[in-house]
N, C-alpha and C positions, 0 to 999 in steps of 0.2 A: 552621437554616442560619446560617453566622455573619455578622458584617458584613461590608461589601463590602469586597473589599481595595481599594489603592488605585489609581487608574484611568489607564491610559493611550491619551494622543491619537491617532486615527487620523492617518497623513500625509496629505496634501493631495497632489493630482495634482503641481503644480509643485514640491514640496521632493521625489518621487522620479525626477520628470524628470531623464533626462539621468547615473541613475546606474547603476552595474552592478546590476542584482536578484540577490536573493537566492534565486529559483525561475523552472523553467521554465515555469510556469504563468502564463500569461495575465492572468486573474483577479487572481491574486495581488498584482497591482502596488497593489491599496488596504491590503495589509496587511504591504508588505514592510519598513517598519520595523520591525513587532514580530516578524515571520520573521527578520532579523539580529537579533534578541535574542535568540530562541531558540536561534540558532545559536550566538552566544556562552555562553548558558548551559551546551548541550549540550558544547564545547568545554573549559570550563571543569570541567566533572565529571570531565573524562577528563583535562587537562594538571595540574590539581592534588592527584588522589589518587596517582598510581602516585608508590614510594617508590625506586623501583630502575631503573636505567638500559634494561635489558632489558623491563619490564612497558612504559618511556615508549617503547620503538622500538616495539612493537605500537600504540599508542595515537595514533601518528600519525593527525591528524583527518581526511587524504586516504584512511587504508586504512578506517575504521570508519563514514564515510558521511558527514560533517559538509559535505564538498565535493560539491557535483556532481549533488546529488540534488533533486527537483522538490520536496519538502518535501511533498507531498500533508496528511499525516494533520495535522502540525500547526499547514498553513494551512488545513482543513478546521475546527481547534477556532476559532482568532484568528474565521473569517469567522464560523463560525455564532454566537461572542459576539458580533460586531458587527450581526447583524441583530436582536438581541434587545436591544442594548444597549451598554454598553461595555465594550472590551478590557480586561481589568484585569491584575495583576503574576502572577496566578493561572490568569489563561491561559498567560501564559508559560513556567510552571512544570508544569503538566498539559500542557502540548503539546510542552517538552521530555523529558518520562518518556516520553510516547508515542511521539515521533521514536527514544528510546534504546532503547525494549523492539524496536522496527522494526528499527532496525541492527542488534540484538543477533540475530532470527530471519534477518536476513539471511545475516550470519556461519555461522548453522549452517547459510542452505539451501546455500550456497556448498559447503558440506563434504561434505552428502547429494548434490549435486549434479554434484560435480565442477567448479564454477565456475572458468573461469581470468580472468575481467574481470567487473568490476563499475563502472558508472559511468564508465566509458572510463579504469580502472586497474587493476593486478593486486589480485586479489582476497590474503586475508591467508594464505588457505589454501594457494594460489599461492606465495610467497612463504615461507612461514613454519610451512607444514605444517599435517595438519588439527586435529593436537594443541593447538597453539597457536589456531588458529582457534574452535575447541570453546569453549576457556579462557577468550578473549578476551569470546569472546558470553555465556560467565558473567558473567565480572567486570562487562559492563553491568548486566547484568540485576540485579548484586549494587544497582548505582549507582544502579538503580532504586528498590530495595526500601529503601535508605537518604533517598533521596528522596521515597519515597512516604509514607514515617515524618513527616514535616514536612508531610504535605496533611492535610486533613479526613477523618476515617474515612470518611464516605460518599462520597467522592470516589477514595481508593485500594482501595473496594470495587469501584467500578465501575469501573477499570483493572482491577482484578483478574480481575472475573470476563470481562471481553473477553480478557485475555492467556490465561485458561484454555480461552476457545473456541477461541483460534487454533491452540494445541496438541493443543485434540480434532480442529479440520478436519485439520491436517498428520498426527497419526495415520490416521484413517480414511482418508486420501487415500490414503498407503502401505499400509493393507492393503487397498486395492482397484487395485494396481498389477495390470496384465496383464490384469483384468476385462473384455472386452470385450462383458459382457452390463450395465453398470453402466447407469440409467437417466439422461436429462437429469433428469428429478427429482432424482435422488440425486447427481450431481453438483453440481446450483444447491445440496444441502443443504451438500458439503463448499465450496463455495469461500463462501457464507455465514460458516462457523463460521473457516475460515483466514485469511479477508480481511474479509467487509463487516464482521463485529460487530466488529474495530478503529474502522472509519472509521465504523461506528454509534456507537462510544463517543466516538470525537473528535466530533462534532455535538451527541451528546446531552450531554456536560460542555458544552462551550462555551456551550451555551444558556442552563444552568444555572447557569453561572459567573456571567451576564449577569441573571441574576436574569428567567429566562424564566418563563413560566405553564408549569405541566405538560402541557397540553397543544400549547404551542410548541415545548416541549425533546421530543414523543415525533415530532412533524410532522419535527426536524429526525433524530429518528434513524432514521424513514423514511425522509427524503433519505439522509442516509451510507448505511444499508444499502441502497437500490438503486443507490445511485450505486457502494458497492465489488461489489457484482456484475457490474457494466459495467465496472466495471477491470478484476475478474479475466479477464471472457469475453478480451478485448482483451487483456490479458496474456499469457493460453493463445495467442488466433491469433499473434499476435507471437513466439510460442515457435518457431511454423510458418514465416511470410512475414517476419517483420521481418529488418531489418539490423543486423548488431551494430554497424558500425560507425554507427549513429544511434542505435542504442537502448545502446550501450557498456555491455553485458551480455554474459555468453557464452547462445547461446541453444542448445537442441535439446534440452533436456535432459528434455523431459516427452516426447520421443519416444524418446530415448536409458534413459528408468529407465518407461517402459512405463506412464504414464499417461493416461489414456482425458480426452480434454479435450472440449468442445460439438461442433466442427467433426467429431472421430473418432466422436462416440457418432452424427450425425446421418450420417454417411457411413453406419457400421454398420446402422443401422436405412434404409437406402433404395436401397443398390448392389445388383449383381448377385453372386451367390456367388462367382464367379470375381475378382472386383476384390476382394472381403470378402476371400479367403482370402490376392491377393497383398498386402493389404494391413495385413492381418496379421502377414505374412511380414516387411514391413518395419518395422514397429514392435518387431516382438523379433528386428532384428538391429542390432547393434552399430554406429553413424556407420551409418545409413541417410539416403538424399540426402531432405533437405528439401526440395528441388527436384520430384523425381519423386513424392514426399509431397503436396505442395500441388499439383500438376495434376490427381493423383485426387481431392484433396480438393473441386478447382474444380469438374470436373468433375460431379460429382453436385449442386451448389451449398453443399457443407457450408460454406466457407468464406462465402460471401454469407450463411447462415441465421445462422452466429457473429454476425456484424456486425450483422448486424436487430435481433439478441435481444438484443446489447449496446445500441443502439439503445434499447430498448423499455422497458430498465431503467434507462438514461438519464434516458428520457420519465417514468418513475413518479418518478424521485426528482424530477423539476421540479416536475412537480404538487402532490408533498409536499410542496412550499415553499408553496402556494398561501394556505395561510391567515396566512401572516407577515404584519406590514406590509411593503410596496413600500418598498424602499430598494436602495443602489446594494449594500451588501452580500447582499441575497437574489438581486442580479442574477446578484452575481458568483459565488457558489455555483450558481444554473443552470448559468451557465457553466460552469463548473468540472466540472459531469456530464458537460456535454457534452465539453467537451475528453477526462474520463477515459477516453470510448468512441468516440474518434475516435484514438486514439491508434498505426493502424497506419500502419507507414513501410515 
């Protein structure tokens, strides 16, 4: 591994006092000066490459994620370097790739998905078509792989092979569209592969960046992976019960493209035939009431078993922190589990 790069200070409670943050994360408030760094970096890859008027009207930093967004994955790197150690310039640069590969899958869920808001703004698809949309989520990904040119080979290996999981979870997920025999086993294995092994990867660099022991950088990407299990369970219910207008997403869209989430596989496995089959009926009809959705789902208690099990995945990834030293940065990553799975509005 090479030398360290070169280190930067955490903020002090009083210099972020009193200013607008940079995330809606809680936690975050010990790391939001290097979260507006990140921000600015990430900003800066996109206002200084496009050559042509029309690439910079997609590139606006409002439509491609820079604004508005809780920052998760690459306050997840900043925090887990600080409990190991310190923040360095290399965090900011591996938490920017990882924020941009994020926007970039965004962009195309929006597309498969039919998104019309993202973040409480029109998504680019919305706007600009899916063509463009497609395009746009190349051209990060390009910014990425330019970017990753400049890190450490073993460090853009392992963005690599997280970005390649997250494309095997979104594959499998789509060819088990309509499944309604799919198991909670086989589910926990896809949202694994599409979501936690990112926020495993942002834990386990950050550790590493920090000049962690190996066995501190594997503790933390124990945390990231149960802690993105708990987002995604919480994601899926919020697909069900949430408000767009608080979660300023468009939601419905894993009941609208017929995807079997925790709360539907636990319904499935525990109703009476008659509820199974209307309930079936509603997942494969087209704008089905989310409404009349979540009282069957209440009902049965699939929707209270979701939230436990997020819950529970919460509780593992705290534990995983257990071998750190005691500092305010492993508090604030507890935290930070906890918030990921409490997250229904």
């Amino acid at each position: 591994m090479a030398s360290a790069p070169s280190t930067i200070q955490l903020p002090t409670n009083t210099e972020i006092s009193g200013r607008n943050l940079h995330s809606g994360v809680p936690a975050f408030r010990l790391i939001d000066g290097q979260l507006g760094q990140v921000k600015k970096l990430v900003t800066k890859q996109l206002v200084e490459t496009a050559q042509t008027e029309e690439v910079n009207r997609l590139l606006e930093p409002r439509l491609v994620g820079t604004r508005g967004g809780k920052m998760l994955r690459p306050g997840l790197v900043l925090l887990a370097g600080a409990s190991c150690g310190r923040i360095t310039s290399e965090h900011i640069r591996v938490a920017a790739v990882i924020e941009m590969i994020h926007n970039a899958t965004l962009l195309h869920d929006d597309v498969i998905d039919e998104g019309k808001t993202r973040r409480g703004l029109p998504t680019v698809n919305s706007l600009w078509g899916n063509q463009s949309a497609v395009l746009l989520g190349d051209f990060l990904l390009g910014r990425v792989l330019k970017m990753c040119a400049d890190l450490e080979p073993w460090i853009a290996r392992v963005i690599a092979t997280a970005a390649v999981r997250v494309c095997e979870g979104e594959l499998r997920q789509a060819a088990q569209r309509q499944n309604w025999q799919l198991s909670e086993t086989q589910y926990l294995e896809i949202i694994t592969e599409k979501s936690a092994a990112l926020f495993s990867c942002c834990c386990y660099l950050g550790g590493l960046l920090a000049r962690a022991s190996e066995s501190e950088a594997r503790s933390l990407a124990d945390f990231g992976l149960n802690a993105g299990i708990a987002f995604q369970i919480t994601d899926d219910l919020l697909d069900i019960i949430g408000d767009e207008s608080k979660t300023g997403k468009t939601l419905g869209s894993d009941v609208d493209k017929n995807k079997p989430t925790l709360a539907v596989i636990h319904f499935l496995k525990t109703a009476q035939e008659t509820d199974i089959t209307e309930i079936k009926s509603k997942l494969t009809t087209a704008g089905a009431s989310k409404k009349v959705l979540a009282e069957m789902l209440s009902r049965y208690g699939s929707l209270e078993y979701a939230r436990t099990r997020a819950d529970e995945f919460a509780a593992r990834a705290v534990q995983a922190l257990a071998d750190l030293k005691k500092s305010d940065a492993r508090d604030a990553l507890s935290e930070t589990a906890k918030f990921m799975a409490s997250r229904i509005t």
